[in-house]
N, C-alpha and C positions, 0 to 999 in steps of 0.2 A: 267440631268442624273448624278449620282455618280458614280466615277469610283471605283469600284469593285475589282482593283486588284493589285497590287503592280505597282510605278510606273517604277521598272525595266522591266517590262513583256512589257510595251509600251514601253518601252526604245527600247528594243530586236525585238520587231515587227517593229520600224523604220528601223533600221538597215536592216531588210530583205527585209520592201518596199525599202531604198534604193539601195541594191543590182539590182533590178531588174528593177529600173530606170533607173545606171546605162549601164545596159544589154541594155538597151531596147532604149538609148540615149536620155531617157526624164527629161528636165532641172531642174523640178518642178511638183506640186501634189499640184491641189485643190480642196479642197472636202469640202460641204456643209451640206444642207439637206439629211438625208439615213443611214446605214449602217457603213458604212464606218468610219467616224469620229469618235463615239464613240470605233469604235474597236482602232484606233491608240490615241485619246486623251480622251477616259474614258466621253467622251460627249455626249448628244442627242441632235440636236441643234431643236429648235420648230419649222416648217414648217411660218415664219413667211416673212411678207414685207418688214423686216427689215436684211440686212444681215448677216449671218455668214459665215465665210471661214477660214479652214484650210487650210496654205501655207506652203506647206512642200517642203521646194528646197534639191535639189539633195545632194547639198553643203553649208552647212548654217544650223543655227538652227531655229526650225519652231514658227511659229505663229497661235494664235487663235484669229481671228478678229473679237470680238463679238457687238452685242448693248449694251449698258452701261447697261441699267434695266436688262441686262437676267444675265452680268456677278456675280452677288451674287450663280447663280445656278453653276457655274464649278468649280470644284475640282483643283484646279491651283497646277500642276507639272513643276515647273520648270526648271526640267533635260529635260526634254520633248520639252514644247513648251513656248513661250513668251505669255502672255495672252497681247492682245490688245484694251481693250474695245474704243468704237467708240460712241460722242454723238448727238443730234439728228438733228445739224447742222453741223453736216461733212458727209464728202463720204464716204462711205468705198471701192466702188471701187477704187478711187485713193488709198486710202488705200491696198488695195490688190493689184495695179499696181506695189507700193515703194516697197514691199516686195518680188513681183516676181524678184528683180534687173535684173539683164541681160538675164531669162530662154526665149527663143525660142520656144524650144516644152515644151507642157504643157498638164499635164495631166488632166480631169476634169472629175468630179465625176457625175454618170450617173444620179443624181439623182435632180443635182443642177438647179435651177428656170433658165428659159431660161432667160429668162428678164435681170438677172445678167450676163450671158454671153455675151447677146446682147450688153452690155454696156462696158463690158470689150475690148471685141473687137474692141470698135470704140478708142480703147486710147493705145492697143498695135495690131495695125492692121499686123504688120509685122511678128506676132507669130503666129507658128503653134500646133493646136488642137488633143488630142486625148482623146478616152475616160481612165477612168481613171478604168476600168474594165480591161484593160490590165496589170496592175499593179498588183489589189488587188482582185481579184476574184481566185486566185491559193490559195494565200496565206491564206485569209479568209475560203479558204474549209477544210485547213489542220490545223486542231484545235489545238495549245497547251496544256498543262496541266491543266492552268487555267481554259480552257474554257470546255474542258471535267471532269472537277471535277463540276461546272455547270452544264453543261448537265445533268449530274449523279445525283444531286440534285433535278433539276428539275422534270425529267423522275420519280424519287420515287414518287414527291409528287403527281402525277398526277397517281401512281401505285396505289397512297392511294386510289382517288378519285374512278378510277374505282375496286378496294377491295368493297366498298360502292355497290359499283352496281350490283356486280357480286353476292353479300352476301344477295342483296334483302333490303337493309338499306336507296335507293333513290328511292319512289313509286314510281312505275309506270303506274297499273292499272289503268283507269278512268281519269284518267290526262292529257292532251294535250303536243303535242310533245315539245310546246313553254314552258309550265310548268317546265317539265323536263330538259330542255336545261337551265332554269335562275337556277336551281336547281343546276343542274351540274355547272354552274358557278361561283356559291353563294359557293362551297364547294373548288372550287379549289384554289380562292380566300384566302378559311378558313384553306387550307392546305400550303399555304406560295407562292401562286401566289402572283403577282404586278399587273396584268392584264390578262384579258380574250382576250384568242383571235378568240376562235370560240368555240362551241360546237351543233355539228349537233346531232338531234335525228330526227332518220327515223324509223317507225315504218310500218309494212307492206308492202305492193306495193311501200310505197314510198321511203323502201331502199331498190331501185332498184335502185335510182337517188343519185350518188354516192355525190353529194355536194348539199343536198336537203337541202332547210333552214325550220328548225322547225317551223309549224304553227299549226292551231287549232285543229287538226286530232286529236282525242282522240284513247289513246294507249288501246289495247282489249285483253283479253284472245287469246291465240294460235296462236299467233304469232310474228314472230320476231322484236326486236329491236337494229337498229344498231345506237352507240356513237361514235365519232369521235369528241374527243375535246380535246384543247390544250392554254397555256397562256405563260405568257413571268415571269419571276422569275430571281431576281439580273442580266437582260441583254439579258437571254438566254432562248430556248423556247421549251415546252412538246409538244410532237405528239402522239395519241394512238387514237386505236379504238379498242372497244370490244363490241361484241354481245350478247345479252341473251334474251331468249326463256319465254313469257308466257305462261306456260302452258306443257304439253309429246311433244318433239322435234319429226316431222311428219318424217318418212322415208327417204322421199327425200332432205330435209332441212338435218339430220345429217349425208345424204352421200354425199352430197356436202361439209358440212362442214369439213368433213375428209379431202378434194382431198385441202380444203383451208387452213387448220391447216399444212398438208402434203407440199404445194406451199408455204409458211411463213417461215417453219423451214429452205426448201430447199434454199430460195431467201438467209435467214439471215446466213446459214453455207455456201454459196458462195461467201461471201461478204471479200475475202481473199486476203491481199494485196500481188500486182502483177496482177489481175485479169481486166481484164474491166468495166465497166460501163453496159455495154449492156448487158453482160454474166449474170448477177444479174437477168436483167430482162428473159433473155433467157429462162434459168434455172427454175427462179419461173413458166414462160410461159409454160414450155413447161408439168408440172405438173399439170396444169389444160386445155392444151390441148389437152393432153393422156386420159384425164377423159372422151371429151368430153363436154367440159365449154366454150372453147377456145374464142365462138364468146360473152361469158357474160363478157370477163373480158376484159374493156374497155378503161385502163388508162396502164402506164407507172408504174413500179413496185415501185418506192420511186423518194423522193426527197432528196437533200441536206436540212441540220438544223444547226441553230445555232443562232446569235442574228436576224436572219430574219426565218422566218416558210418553208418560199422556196427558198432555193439558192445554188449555186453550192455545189456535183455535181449531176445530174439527171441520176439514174438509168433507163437509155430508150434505144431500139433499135437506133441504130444509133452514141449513147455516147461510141467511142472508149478510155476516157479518161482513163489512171489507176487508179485504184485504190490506194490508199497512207498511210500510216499510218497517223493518227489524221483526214482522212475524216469523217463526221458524216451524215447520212443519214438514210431515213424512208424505210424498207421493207413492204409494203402495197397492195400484192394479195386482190382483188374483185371477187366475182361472183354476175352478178345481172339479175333476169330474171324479163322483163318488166311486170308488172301490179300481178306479184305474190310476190317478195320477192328481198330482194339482202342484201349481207352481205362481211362482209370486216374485216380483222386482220394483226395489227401494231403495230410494234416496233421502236423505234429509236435505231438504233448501229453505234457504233462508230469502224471504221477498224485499228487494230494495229498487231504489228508485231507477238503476239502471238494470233491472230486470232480475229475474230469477239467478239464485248463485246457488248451486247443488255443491253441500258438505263430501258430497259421495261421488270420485271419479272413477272408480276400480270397471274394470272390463260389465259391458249391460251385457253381454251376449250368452246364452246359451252353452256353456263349456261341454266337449265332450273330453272324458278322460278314460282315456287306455291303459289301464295298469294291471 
């Protein structure tokens, strides 16, 4: 991966992981495979056999301890970290032992190969373990500038995509849900995605199934289609769903969809820092439970976004966390009724001090398309 962003901006996100190491009396911070790495060294390391580790001591400057053939792909900041490559008759956990020097507790990153822990442990058996979620999961939900100017970028080009749909520009008629799903891929790709990472088309009964993967069902006059697609763009990833109508939107279909359009607005103008986590979802809940919906809508109202599709923080009953300025998160009210229909509408917003900013402006409404 290319690091994307100045490398003062990692400079300043050390800094504040160290801070909470400090807090938190952990000596060290290793992180591998995941998330995590590339947000503090602008890396993606391959899910490979071969190790990577970033050693970030509490006191000390960090290291990236790679296999010699992958170091051509990192972006070496050397304000940052020491790049270490490693070749293919050496260890790298001894490697990664010399650099922990004297740390005790150690943090490790939730995501890294057991196999490599297993190993580590047998050569500093005296150190104690945590995960490294303690650290970097507060800090990663509250986005800086760089990463919401990302967001913002990304969110548009995926506004583009569904512009296209809403406008009637991505057939749909006679086409299979699987068609339209490579379709929508093929475009978001063409609007300045790096990668795909999902796009559901449920047409009929079977968006009622809120994570139904498009298969052969061919899309028919008078009835609904719900989209739910998203991809990852310089690091950072789109979320949206919109629905539209083949064919005059049937009674019941556009007064449900009001009580949904209504739960959407209400979810995303709650979303106000100082607020809860749970209130979000409360809120959107309790406007499609006034309607009468209450047992159709089956999920948790958003998720956290950002270089992962799902991570902190989760708008769900139960999530008392606050709300913060630079959180970013998905508001995504359902209604789905088994074996007739289900439909769904999403935004990505991002919470800041003057209020809610939605990543996502493309048309909320209900499209009917006559084609």
């Amino acid at each position: 991966m290319t690091a994307i962003v100045s490398h003062h901006v990692y400079e300043a996100r050390i800094d504040r992981v160290r801070s909470v190491m400090a807090a938190r009396g952990i000596d060290a911070l290793l992180l591998s495979v995941g998330h995590d790495l590339p947000y503090l060294a602008g890396y993606h390391a391959m899910p490979l056999e071969r190790l990577t580790m970033f050693v970030l001591p509490r006191d000390g400057h960090a290291s990236l301890i790679i296999p010699k053939l992958e170091a051509p792909r990192v972006v070496e900041m050397p304000s940052v970290f020491s790049l270490l490559p490693w070749g293919e008759t050496e260890d790298p956990v001894a490697l990664t032992h010399k650099c922990l020097g004297a740390a005790q507790k150690i943090a490790v990153g939730d995501q890294m190969w057991a196999r490599f822990l297993v190993e580590l442990l047998a050569v500093r058996p005296g150190a104690t373990y945590v995960r490294a979620q303690q650290v970097m999961s507060a800090l990663r939900a509250t986005k800086d500038q760089a990463e919401i100017d990302a967001l913002i970028a990304v969110g548009a080009a995926a506004d583009r995509v569904a512009m296209q749909l809403q406008s009637g520009d991505i057939p749909l008629l006679g086409r299979t849900e699987a068609q339209v799903s490579a379709d929508i891929s093929a475009r978001l790709i063409a609007e300045g995605h790096d990668k795909v990472n999902f796009a559901i088309v449920a047409a009929g009964e079977n968006a009622a199934s809120p994570h139904h993967h498009p298969g052969s069902r061919i899309i028919q006059r008078d009835e609904i289609v719900l989209c739910d697609f998203g991809g990852t763009m310089n690091g950072y990833c789109s979320d949206i769903t919109r629905c539209v109508y083949l064919g005059d939107i049937p009674t019941d279909v556009a007064d449900a969809y009001a009580v949904l359009k209504t739960a959407q607005a209400t979810g995303v103008s709650s979303a106000v820092v100082g607020q809860t986590c749970e209130s979000v979802d409360a809120r959107t809940r309790a406007v499609i439970e006034q309607a009468g919906y209450g047992d159709y809508f089956v999920h948790r109202t958003g998720h956290g976004i950002g270089m992962e599709e799902h991570e902190d923080p989760y708008m769900v009953s139960g999530n008392t966390e606050i709300i913060a300025a630079g959180h970013a998160f998905s508001v995504e009210p359902g209604i789905y009724i088994p074996g007739k229909w289900g439909m769904r509408l999403e935004d990505i917003v991002v919470a800041t001090d003057a209020g809610p900013l939605p990543m996502n402006k493309v048309n909320h409404d209900l499209v009917a398309i006559h084609a």
